[in-house]
C-alpha positions, -999 to 999 in steps of 0.1 A, spaced: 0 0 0 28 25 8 41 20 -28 10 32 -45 0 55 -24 37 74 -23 39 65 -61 7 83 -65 12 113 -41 47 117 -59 38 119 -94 8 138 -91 22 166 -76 55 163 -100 32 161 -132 22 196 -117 37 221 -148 56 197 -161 57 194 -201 36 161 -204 6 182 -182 10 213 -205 9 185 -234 -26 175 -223 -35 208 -221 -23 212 -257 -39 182 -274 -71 191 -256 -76 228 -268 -64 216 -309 -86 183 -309 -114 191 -283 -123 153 -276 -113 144 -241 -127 107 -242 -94 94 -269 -70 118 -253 -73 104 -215 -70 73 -231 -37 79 -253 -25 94 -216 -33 62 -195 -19 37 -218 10 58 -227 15 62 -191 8 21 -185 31 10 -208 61 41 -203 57 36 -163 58 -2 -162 88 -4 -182 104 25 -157 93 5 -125 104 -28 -142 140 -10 -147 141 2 -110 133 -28 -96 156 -49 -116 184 -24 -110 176 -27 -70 176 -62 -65 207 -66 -87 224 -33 -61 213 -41 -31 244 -23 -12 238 1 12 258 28 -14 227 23 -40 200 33 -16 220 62 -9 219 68 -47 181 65 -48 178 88 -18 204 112 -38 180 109 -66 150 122 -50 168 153 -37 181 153 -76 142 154 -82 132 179 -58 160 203 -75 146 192 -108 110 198 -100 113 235 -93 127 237 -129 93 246 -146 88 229 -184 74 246 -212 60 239 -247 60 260 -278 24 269 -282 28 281 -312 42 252 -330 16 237 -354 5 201 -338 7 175 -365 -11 139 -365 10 110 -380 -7 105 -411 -43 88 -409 -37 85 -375 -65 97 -345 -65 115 -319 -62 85 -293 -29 75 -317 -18 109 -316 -18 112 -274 -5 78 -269 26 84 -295 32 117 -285 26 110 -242 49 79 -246 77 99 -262 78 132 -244 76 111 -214 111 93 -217 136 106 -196 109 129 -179 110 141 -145 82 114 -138 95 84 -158 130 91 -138 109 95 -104 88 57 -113 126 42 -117 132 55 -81 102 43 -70 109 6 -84 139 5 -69 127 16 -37 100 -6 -33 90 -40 -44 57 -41 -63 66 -31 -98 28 -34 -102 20 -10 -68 47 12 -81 29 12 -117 -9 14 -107 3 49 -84 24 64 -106 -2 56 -134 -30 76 -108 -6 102 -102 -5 109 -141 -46 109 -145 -49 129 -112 -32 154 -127 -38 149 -164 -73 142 -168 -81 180 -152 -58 191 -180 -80 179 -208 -109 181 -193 -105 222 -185 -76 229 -208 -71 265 -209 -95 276 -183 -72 251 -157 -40 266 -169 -52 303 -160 -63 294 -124 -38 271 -111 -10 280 -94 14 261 -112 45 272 -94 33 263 -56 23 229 -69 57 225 -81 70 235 -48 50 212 -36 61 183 -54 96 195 -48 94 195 -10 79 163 -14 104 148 -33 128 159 -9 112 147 23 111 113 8 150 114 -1 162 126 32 135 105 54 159 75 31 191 90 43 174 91 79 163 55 77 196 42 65 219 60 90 193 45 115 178 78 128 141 63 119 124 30 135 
């Protein structure tokens, strides 16, 4: 349970601004049909996130030294660093379909790809490693994605006007680093 629910907390908040949210927010004011774009962002999401959790959680129980937990801990303060860096997308830049392809196509090629090597795909690898359920790990960072996605589409412009993008990012940033230094804590046997 503490992997989804941290996996969840954790993405949601770092999806706050971050280019895959303002990509949502994108394909919903050009295409104007929520239903295929939520879905293009949970399967993208499904398939980008398992394969992320998959690599933590290999990469842990290969490293399971004391120095490699350090390194995850190191690379949720990394995140927290990372997270106040706010993303941006050129608006202006015409959005092109592959050819004959829909909008559900569209999302899910476009979510998979901007995703990689995103601020969120690097946070689910953390999170594999961390914990043990690559499935827990999955399923929360997949909710995170639609808790703060499926707003996106569904409001689009009127949502990007009224939130306070930089205190959610804050947010996710201080809870990044909680997470990294309650690690450290844990393994220099300060916690439990």
């Amino acid at each position: 349970m503490d992997a989804l629910l941290t996996s969840t907390a954790l993405v949601a908040f770092a999806e706050m601004g971050d280019k895959t949210q303002l990509l949502a927010m994108l394909l919903a004011t050009r295409f104007r049909k929520p239903v295929p774009i939520v879905m293009g962002i949970l399967f993208a999401t499904l398939a980008n996130h398992f394969l992320a959790a998959l690599v933590g959680h290999s990469i842990a129980g290969i490293l399971t030294q004391d120095w490699f937990r350090y390194a995850v801990a190191a690379s949720f303060i990394a995140m927290a660093a990372w997270t106040l860096i706010p993303d941006k997308i050129d608006e202006d830049e015409p959005l092109k379909a592959p050819s004959k392809a829909g909008v559900f196509l569209t999302t899910l090629i476009a979510f998979f790809l901007v995703e990689m090597g995103d601020k969120t795909q690097v946070a689910t690898v953390a999170l594999g490693a961390q914990f043990e359920n690559v499935f827990a790990v999955t399923a929360g960072t997949t909710l995170g994605m639609m808790i703060a996605n499926v707003p996106a589409v569904i409001f689009g412009e009127a949502l990007a006007k009224k939130v306070p993008m930089r205190a959610l990012q804050v947010g996710a940033a201080l809870l990044f680093l909680v997470l990294g230094l309650w690690m450290i804590a844990d393994l220099l046997g300060w916690i439990g």
